[in-house]
C-alpha positions in Angstrom: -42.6 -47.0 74.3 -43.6 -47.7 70.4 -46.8 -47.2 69.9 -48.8 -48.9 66.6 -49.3 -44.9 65.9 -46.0 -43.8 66.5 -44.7 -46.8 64.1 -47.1 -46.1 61.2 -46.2 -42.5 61.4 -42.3 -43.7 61.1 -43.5 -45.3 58.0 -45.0 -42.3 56.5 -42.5 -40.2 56.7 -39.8 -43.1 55.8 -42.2 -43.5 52.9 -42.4 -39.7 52.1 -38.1 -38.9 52.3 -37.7 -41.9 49.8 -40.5 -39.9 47.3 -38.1 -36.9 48.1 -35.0 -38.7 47.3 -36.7 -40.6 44.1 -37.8 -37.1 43.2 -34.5 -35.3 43.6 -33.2 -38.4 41.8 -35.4 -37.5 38.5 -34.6 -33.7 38.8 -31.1 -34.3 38.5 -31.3 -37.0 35.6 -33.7 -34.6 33.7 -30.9 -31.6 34.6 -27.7 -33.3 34.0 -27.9 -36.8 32.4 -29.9 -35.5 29.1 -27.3 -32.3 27.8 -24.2 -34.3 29.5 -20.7 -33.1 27.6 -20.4 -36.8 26.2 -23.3 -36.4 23.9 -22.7 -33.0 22.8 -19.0 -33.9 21.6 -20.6 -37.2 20.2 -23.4 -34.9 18.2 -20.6 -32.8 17.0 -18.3 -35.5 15.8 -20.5 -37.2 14.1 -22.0 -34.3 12.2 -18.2 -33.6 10.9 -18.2 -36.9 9.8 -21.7 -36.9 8.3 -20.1 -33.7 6.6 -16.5 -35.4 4.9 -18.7 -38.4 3.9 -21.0 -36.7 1.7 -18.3 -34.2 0.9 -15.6 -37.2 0.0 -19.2 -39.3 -1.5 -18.9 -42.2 0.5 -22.6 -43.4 1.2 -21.4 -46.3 3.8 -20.1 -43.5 6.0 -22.8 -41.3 5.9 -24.9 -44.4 6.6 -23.2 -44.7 9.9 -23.0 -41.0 10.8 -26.9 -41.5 10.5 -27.6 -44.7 12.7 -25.3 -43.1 14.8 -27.2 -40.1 15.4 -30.7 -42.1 15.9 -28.8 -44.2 19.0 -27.7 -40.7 20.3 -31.7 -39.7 20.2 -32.7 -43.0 21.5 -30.4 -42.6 24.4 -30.8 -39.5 25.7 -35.0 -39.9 25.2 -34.8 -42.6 27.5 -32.5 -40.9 29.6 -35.0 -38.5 29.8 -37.7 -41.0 30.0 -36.1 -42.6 33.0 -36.0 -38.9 34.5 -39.0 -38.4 34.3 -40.8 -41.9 35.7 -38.7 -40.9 38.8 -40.3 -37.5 38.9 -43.2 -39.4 38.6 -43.0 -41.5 40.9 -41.8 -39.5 44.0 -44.1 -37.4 43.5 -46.9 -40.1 44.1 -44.9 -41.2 47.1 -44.8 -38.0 48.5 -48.7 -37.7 47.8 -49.7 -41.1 49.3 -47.3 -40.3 52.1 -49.4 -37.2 52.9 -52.5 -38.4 52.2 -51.7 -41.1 54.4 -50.3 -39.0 57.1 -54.0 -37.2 57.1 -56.0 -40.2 56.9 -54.0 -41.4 60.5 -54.6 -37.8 61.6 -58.5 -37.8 60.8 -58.6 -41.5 62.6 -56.6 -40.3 65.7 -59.3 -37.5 66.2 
């Protein structure tokens, strides 16, 4: 029989594995998303080309290495700032969820 206990305590920890997940979530964005391969070899290419424009004086190129560079930053800041909201965040989950978990136990007493 389902008791209004039993369900709220299904809740709780329903609530508290999706802060885990949200948390894992944000762990590996922060770990793998923010030094991915793609923007390394993008950094690089762009600083060789940075490099023959003002070597070869072409100010248009150089111009464009540059913007391209500040996207690169822009991206992989709110890579990382999207990693770390979901830290954030299932970490409050997981707090309500146990502070939740004790207020039911304190009641229940």
């Amino acid at each position: 029989m389902l008791t209004p206990l039993m369900l709220l305590m299904s809740f709780v920890g329903l609530f508290f594995l999706l802060g885990l997940l949200t948390f894992i979530a944000g762990i590996l964005i922060l770990v793998f998303r923010t030094s991915s391969s793609e923007v390394k070899a993008l950094a690089t290419q762009t600083a060789r080309l940075a490099q023959k424009g003002i070597a070869e004086e072409v100010a248009g190129l150089v111009g464009n290495a540059s913007t391209l560079v500040d996207a690169m930053n822009q991206l992989v800041r709110t890579t990382r700032g999207i990693g770390i909201f979901l830290t954030l965040l299932g970490l409050l989950m997981m707090g309500f969820a146990c502070w939740l978990a004790i207020q039911v136990y304190q009641i229940q007493k």
